[in-house]
N, C-alpha and C positions, 0 to 999 in steps of 0.2 A: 558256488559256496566256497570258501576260504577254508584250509588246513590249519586255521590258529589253532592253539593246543598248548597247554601245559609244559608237556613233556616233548613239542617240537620246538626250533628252535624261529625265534618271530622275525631275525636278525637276514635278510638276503644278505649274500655275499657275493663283491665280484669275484675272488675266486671258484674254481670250479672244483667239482668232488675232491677228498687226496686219494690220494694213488692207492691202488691195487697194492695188499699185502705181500705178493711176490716184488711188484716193483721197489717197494718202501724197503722190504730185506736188500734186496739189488745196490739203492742208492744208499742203505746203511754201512753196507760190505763196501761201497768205493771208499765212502767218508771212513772208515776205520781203517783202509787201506793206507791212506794217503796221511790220516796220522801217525800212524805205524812206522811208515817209513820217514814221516819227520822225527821219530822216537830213536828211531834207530843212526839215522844221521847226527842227533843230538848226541846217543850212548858212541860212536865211530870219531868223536870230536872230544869226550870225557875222557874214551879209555886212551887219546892218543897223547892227552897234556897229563895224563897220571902216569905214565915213561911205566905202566905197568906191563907193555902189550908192544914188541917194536912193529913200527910202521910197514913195513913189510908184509908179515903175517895178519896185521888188520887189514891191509888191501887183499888179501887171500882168502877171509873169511866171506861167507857172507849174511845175511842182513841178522837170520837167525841166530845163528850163532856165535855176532858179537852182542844181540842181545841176551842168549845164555849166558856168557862170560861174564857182562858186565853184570848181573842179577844174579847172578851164584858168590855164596859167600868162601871166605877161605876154610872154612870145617865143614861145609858139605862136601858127602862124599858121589861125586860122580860119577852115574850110569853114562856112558855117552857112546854114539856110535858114529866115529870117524870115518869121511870118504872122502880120499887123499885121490888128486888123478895128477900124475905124473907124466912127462911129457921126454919123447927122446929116445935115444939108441939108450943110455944108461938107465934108465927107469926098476929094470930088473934090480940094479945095485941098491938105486934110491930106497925101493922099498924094505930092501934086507938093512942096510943102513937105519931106517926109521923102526923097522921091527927091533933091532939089538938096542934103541934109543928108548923105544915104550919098557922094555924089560929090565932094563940099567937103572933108569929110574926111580923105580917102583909098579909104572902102571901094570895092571893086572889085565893081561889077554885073553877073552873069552872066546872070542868067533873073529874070525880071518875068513878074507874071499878077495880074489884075486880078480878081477874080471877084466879081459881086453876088450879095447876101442874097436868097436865094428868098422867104423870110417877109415880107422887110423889104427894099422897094425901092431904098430910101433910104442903106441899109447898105451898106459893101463891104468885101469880105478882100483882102489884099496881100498875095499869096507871091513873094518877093523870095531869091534867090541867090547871097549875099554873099560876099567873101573881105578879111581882114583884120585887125588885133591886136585881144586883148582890151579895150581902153583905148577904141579906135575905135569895138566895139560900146554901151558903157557910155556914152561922152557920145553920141552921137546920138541913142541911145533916150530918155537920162534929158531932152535938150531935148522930145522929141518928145511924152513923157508929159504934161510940165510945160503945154508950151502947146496943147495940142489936146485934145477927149476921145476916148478911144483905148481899149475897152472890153478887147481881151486883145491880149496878145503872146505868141507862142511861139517858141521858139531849137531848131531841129534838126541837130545835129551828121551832116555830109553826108561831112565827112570830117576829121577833127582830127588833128595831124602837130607834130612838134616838128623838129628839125634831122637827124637823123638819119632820117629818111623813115618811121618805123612807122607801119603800115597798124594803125587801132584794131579792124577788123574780128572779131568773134568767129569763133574758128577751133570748124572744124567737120567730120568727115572727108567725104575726098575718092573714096577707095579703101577694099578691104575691108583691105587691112592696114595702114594705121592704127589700125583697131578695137585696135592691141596698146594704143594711146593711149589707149582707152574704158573704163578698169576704174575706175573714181570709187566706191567705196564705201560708203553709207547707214551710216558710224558708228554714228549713234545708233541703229539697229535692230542691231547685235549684241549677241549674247548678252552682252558684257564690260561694256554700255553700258545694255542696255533692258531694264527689269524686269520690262515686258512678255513680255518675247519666252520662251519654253517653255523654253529652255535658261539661262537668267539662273542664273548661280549652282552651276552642274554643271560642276564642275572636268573631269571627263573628259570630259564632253559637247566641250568648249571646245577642249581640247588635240587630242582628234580631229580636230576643226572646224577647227582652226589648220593642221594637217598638212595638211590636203586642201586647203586652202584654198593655203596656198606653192605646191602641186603647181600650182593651177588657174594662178595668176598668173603661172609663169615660162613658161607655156605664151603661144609667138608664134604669127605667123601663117605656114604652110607647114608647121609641123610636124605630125606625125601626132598626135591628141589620146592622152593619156598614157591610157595602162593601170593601173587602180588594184585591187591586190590586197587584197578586202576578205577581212576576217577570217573564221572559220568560226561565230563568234555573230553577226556582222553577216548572213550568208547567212541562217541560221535568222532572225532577225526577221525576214528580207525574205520569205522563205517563210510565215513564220505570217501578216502584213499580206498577200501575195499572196491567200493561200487564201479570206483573208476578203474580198476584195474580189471576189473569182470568186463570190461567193456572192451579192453585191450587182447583180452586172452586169446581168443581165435586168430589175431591177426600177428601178434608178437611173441607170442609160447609157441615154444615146442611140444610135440604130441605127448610128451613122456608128463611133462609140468601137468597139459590139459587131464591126462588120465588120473594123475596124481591126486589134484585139488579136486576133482573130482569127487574121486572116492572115499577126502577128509569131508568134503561136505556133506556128502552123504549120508558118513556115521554122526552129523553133526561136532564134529572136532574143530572144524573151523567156518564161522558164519562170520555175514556182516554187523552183528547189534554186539559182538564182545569182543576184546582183545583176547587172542587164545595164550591157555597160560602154559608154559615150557613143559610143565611136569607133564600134562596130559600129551602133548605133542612129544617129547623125548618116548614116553613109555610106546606111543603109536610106533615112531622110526626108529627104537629097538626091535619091535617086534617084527617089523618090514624087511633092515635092512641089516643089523646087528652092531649098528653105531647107534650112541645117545646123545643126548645134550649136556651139560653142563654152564651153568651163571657162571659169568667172568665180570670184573668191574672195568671193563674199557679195552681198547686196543692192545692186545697182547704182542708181544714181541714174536718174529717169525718161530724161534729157537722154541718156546712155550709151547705156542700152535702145533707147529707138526711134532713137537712131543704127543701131546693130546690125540691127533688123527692115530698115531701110531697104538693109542687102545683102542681105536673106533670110538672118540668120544672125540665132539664137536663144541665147542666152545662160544658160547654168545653172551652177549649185553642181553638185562632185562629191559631196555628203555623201548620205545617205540620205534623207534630206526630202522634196530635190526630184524624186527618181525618179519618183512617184508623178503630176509634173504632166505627168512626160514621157510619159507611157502618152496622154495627150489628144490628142496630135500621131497 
């Protein structure tokens, strides 16, 4: 018997599954890696034909902190935390030098730390805790480069504010319901987008997948999770894939699974003649393990997800796909 279905997708692919959600974060982080640093070579090539910043002191900075610079306006006012490392028998002077340089100016010194080179005796780092305009930072450094050797400099944005007091902190939740704010969806892996993906191109597959999908997202937090009336050939596929996997269980489960599915069967929470619906299953593996479910509309972004694990709350599609991962809980 055949898995046609509704709600599977009728389309074989020669690609094969896509990647594991840690790999997907993994090749996300190289590709934003790799444009980052074309961003910043692009900002290392702006600030050096704008004669704002001399050549010197941008080969000194690095990648961070000519992106601070170039992204900071002239009326913010600048938290930043300076690590100068000095190189040499003079070093001690270099720094008393750039100390009377930050106070001359205007910058305001909050915290100093002097720390020497374990390798290199002779060597020492200066983490310095400035506040003050962009202009401020730009001429002190560019003296400081010019007459000293002065091997790196870094700029650490401690706290950066314009007039209106915004906090540049990246927000992150606080409580489980915020999670309503956690639905960021993996574009490029949907079926509309990734020619990869099983369903690429299966017009019904898609429209299914869109319907359940609305349902999952208007879903907040407190409500009871929605009840979804699957069709009577969606039930039969679920039956046909069940049966075949009862068939597998002893030779491919682990005992932990085997004990598990077990004892959903048992309370009949999960049989072969229905698709099991979340609510009932979330409220089961609250009471188990002290994680629940929650509908999601499609592939979450990594950042999302382990927000979500971080209340004990598991995230899934209502489509038929993911049922399958939900049996491992």
């Amino acid at each position: 018997m055949s898995l046609n279905n509704s709600i599977l997708p009728t389309k074989i692919n020669r690609f094969g599954r896509r990647d594991s959600l840690i790999k997907q974060a993994s090749l996300d982080r190289e590709q934003n890696e790799g444009i980052r640093r074309q961003n910043t070579l692009r900002s290392r090539k702006e600030l050096e034909r704008s004669l704002t910043i001399c050549k010197t002191l941008l080969k000194c900075l690095n990648d961070e902190s000519v992106e601070l610079i170039k992204n900071a306006s002239e009326e913010e006012q600048l938290n930043l935390l300076l690590i100068l490392n000095c190189l040499g028998e003079n070093n001690r002077e270099i720094l008393q030098s750039a100390l009377q340089q930050f106070l001359s100016i205007g910058l305001y010194l909050n915290n100093l730390e002097i720390i020497p080179e374990l390798e290199y005796s002779k060597d020492l780092e200066m983490r310095a805790k400035l506040s003050g305009k962009k202009w401020m930072f730009l001429e002190v450094l560019s003296k400081i480069v010019v007459e000293n050797s002065i091997e790196r400099i870094e700029l650490k944005n401690l706290f950066l504010y314009k007039d209106n007091n915004v906090n540049s902190t990246i927000w992150f939740p606080h409580h489980v319901s915020e999670l309503d704010l956690c639905a960021h969806v993996v574009v490029k892996y949907e079926p509309t987008e990734d020619p990869k993906h099983p369903g690429f191109g299966d017009k019904k597959y898609i429209e299914r997948r869109s319907e359940l999908n609305k349902i999952a997202n208007s879903y907040r937090f407190g409500e009871p999770i929605p009840l979804i009336e699957y069709t009577e050939e969606e039930n039969n596929t679920w039956k046909i894939a069940y049966k075949q996997l009862v068939e597998l269980r002893e030779t491919h489960t682990c005992i932990e699974y085997q004990r598990n599915i077990a004892e959903m069967e048992r309370i009949g929470l999960i049989n072969a003649d229905r698709i099991p619906q979340i609510r009932e299953l979330s409220a089961y593996i609250q009471k188990k393990t002290g994680f629940e479910l929650r509908p999601c509309g499609g592939l979450l972004s990594a950042r999302d997800f382990l927000a979500s694990l971080a209340f004990r709350v598991f995230q899934v599609k209502l489509f038929l796909l993911e049922f399958f991962l939900i049996l491992i809980l």
